[in-house]
N, C-alpha and C positions, 0 to 999 in steps of 0.2 A: 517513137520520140527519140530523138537525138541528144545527148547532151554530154559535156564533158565537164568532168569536176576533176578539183584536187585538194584532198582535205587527207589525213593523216592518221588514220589507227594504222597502226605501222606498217601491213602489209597489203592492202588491197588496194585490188583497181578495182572495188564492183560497185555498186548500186549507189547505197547511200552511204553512212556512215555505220563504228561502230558501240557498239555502249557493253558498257560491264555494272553488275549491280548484284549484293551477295547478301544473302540473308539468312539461307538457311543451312545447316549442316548436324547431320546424325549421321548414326554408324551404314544404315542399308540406304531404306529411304530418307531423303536431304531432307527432314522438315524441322521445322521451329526456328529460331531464329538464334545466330551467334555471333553475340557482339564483336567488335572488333579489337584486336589485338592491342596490347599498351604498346607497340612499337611505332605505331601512328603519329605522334605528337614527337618523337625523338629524332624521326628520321626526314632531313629537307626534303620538300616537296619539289620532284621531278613532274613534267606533264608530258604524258607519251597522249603519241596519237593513232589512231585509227590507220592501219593501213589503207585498207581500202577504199579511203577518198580518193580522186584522182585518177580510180584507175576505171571509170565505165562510162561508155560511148552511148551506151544502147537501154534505155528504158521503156517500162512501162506497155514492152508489147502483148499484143493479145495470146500470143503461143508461138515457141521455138522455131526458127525458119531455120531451112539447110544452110549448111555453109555457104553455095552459091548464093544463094538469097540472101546472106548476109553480107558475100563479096559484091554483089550490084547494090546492095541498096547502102552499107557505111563502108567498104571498102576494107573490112575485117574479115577473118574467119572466128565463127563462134561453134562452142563443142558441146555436146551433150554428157553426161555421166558413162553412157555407153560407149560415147567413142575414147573417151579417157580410161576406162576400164581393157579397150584392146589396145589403145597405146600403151600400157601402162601392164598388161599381160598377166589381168590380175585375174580372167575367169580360169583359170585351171585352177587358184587356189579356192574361189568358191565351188567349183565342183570337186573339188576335196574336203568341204567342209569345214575352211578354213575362210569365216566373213566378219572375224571380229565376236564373237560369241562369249560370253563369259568378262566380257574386259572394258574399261570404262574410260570414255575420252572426257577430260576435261576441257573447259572453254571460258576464257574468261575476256569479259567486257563491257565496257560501261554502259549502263544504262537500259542495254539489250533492245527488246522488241515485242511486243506486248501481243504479234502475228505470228511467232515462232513456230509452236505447235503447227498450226494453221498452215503456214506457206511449205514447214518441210512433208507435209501430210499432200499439201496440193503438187508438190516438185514430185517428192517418192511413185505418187500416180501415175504421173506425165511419163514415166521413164520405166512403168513396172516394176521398182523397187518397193519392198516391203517398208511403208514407216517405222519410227522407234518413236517411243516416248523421250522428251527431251524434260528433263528435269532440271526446274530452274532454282535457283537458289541467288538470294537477293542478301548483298553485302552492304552493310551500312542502310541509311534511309534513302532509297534508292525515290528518286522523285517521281512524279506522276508523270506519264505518258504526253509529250506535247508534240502534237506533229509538224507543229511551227517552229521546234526550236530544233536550228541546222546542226549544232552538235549531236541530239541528240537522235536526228535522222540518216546524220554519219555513221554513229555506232553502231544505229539497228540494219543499215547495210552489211555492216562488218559481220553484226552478229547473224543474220542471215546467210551470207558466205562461208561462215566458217558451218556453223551447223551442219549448213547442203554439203557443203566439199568433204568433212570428215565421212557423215552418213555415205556418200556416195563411195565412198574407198572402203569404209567397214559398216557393211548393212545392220550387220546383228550388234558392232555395242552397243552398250547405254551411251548416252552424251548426259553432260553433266552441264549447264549453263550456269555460268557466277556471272552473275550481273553488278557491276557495283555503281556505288552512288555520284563517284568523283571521276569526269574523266580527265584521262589522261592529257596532257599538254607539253610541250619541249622542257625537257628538263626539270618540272616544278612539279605540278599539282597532278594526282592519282595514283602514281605508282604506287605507295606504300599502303593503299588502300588494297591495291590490285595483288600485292605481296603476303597481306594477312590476309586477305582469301583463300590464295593459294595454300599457306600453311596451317590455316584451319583445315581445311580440305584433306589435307596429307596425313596432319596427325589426328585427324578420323577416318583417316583411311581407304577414303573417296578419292578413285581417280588410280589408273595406274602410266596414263599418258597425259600433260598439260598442254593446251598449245598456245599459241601465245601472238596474238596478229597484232601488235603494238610495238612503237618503240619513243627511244627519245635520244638524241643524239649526246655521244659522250659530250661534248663542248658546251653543252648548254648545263650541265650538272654546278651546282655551289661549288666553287673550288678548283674547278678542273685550271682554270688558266693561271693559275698559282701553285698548279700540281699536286693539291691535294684531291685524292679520288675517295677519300671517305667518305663522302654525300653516296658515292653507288657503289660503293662497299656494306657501308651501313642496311644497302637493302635486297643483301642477298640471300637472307634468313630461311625465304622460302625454298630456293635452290638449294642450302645446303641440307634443308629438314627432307626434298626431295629425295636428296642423292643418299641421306640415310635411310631412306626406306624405298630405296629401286622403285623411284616413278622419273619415269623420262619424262624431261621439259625440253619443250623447242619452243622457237621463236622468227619468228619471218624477218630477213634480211634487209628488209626495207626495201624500199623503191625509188629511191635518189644515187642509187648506181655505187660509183664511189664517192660522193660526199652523200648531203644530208639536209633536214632542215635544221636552218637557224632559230633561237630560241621564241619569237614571234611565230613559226612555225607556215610565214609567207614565202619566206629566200630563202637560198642556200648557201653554204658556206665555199667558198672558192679555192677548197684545197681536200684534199682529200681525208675522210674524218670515218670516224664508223658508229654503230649507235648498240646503247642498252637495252633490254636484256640479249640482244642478236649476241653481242661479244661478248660476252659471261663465257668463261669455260665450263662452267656449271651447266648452258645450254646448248643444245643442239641446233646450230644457225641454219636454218632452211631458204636458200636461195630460192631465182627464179630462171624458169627456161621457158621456150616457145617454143611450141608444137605447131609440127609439118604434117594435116592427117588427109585422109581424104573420108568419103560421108560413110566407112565402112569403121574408118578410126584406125586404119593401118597409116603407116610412117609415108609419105611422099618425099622426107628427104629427112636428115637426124634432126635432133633437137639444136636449136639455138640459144645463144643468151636472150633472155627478156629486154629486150631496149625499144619500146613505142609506149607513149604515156606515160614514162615511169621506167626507171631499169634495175635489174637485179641489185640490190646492194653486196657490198663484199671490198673486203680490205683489211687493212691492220689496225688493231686496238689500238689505241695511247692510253691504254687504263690497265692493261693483261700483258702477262707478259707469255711469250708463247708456251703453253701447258704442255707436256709430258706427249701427250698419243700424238703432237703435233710433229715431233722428234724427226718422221717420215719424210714431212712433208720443209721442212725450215729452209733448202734453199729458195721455197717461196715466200716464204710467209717472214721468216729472218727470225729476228728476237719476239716478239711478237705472235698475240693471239690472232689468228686467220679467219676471215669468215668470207662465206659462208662455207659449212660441213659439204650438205649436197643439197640438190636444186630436183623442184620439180617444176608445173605448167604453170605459168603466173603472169603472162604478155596479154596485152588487149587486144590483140590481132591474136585470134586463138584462145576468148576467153569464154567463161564459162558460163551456161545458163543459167543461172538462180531465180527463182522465185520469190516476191514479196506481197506483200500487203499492208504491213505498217503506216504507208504513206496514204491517204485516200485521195489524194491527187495524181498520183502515179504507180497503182497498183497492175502489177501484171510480170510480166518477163523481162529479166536484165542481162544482159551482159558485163561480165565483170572479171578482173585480173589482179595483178598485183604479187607481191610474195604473202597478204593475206590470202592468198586462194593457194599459194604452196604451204605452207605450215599446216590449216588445218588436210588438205590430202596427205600431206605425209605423219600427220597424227595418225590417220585412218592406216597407214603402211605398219604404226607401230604395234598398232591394235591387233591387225592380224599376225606378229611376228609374236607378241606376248601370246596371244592365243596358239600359237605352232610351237612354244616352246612353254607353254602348260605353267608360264610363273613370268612375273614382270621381269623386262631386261631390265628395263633402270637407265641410269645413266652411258647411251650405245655406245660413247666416242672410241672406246679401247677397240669395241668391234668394230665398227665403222672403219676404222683405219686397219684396222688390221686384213679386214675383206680388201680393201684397196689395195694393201701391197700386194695381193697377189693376182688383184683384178687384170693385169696387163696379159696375162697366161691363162688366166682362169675363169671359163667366161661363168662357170657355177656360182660364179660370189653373186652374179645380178648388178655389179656395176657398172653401168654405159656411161662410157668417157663422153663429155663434150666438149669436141676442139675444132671446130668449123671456123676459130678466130675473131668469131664475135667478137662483142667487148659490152663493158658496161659504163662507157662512159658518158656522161649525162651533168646535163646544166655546163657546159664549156668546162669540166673536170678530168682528165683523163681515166680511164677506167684502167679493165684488164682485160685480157683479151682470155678467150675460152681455147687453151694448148692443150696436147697430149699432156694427160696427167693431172694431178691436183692444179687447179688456179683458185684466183680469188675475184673468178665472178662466176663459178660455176661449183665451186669446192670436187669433190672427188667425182662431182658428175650427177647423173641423174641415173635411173634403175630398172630395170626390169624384173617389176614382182616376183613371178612364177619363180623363179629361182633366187631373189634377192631375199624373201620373207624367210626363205628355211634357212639359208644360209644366215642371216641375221640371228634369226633365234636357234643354231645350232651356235654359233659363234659367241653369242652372250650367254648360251649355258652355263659355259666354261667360268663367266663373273662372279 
């Protein structure tokens, strides 16, 4: 089945949509149930969306076809876990015993998916990967399960993507599911629902990676076109409860290239904008790139920018102004906060198989992309870097750039430049184009595991 959507948890191209819903939270296992925070009622409601609408072609089929099969019959290439894993040169650190083990990725999204368990148990098979238990935890009164209602089939796209994509880059963590009850929308309604999850979560201790496939663009915030940015200041609580207790948060860069959606969350804004939580300097902005494989999952040419369906987001804040570890990089980025950091696989031509069942009208194999399917792989990247360095890194951006400045010399750091000149320009907005070096549609580039995870966590030691 063919079909093309475009709906907005901030960073996917997959399936359906996706949903967050949070309920429970204790010290080991998440259970009982924890109210939500008195910050709720004080802080204006933003409404992020779903990345992952928007970005998938391909539903509902009966089992994974090769890439040519998928190049004759939609004119894409679609990739499996395994060939991501040799693009991505991440079996040397599972034959070192390094697959995420001991370490816990968080996931947060409205609404979730009532199939989770179910579909990552049916994916995990399909590909010979061991399942994990996914542990849900429900924020707020998360409503009943409707498979009529399109938001709520959006999110459990999302929440299916992001699950499969982390599992698939770190076999052995836990995953941690918050589901919550309000989703996200341009600028208004869910965020701060989404924020006291997360800071519950933190200050019990759950989680040492969050990721974050949602956004809402700065312009659409209370305030913003009067210059006040208190409205998404007011709701960085989680972030900074994170950054005190070394748990890395990331966020997918969006998929409207260099703008974004407008607050209806139909159109886009016709100049170049950027979106929250991606430009928080508090997060880790995860871009998007397109992979060149062939059916072994070796490289047939480098990585590209993300641009079909959807294109990597990246650009300058109007709410940040450029933080500290950006220092390196300012003749790009200027006064201003830059995004995205770095980029993994996130293009619809090139995307990824996911597995669902939520829908009983279109249950089976999807193809799905977006920078929702970059953020939570590069969860899965952080998982194994925490586990190689035997303690959470935390907040990476000091490493992160710091591996970069020597990336140009040193191919040990694991950072692969992307500069093929792509661009990420999208909706008649101009973008940026992918140069030797930091840019702002690629950030420092994309990685190669085998050597990027130890150097990450030998370089966050030092934090």
């Amino acid at each position: 089945m063919h079909s093309v959507r475009r709906t907005w948890p901030r960073a996917a191209a997959t399936t359906a949509a996706a949903g967050l819903a949070l309920t429970a939270v204790a010290a080991a296992p998440v259970t009982g149930t924890v109210t939500a925070a008195a910050h709720t009622s004080a802080v204006p409601h933003t409404v992020a969306r779903p990345a992952v609408a928007g970005h998938q072609l391909v539903r509902a089929v009966g089992s994974p076809l090769s890439i040519e099969e998928c190049r004759t019959k939609w004119k894409i290439a679609c990739y499996t876990p395994l060939q991501y894993r040799e693009a991505y040169d991440l079996n040397p650190l599972y034959k070192a015993g390094i697959t995420g083990k001991g370490r816990t990725i968080v996931i947060v999204d409205s609404f979730g998916s009532p199939t989770v368990q179910h579909d990552l148990d049916v994916y995990s098979k399909q590909f010979g990967i061991p399942s994990t238990k996914v542990q849900v935890v429900k924020w707020g009164n998360v409503p009943k399960w409707d498979p009529k209602n399109e938001d709520m089939l959006g999110w459990a796209g999302e929440t299916t993507l992001d699950v499969e994509m982390a599992h698939a880059v770190a076999p052995d963590a836990k995953i941690v599911l918050v589901e919550t009850a309000v989703a996200e929308t341009e600028g208004t309604t869910g965020l701060p629902e989404m924020m006291d999850a997360e800071k519950a979560l933190i200050d019990h201790g759950i989680g040492d990676v969050i990721t974050q496939s949602f956004g809402a663009t700065e312009n659409t915030f209370p305030g913003f076109d009067k210059g006040d940015f208190s409205s998404i200041k007011k709701l960085r609580y989680a972030f900074e409860a994170a950054a005190r207790n070394h748990v890395t948060v990331l966020a997918s860069s969006g998929d409207g290239g260099a703008t974004d959606n407008t607050a209806d969350g139909t159109g886009y804004y016709h100049e170049r904008v950027n979106s929250w939580p991606s430009s928080d300097p508090l997060v880790t902005s995860v871009g998007g790139t397109q992979l060149h494989l062939d059916d072994a999952g070796r490289r047939t040419a480098p990585e590209s920018v993300y641009n079909d369906n959807g294109a990597g987001g990246g650009g300058q804040s109007h709410v940040f102004t450029r933080p500290a570890f950006q220092n390196g990089v300012k003749s790009v980025v200027g006064d201003r906060r830059g995004t995205p950091d770095i980029s993994m696989a996130a293009a619809v031509n090139g995307g990824a198989w996911i597995y669902s069942s939520f829908d009983p009208t279109a249950t089976g194999w999807d193809v799905s992309g977006g920078t929702s399917e970059s953020s939570p792989l590069f969860s899965g990247i952080v998982a194994l870097a925490d586990q190689a360095a035997g303690k959470r890194l935390g907040n990476i951006h000091e490493a992160l750039y710091s591996l970069y400045g020597r990336s140009a010399y040193d191919r040990s750091t694991g950072i692969v430049d992307v500069n093929d000149g792509t661009d990420n320009s999208y909706q008649g907005v101009t973008g940026y184009p992918a140069v030797n070096g930091y840019d702002m549609a690629t950030g420092v580039g994309t990685l190669d595991a085998a050597r990027f995870v130890p150097a990450l966590a030998r370089e966050g030691r030092h934090g």
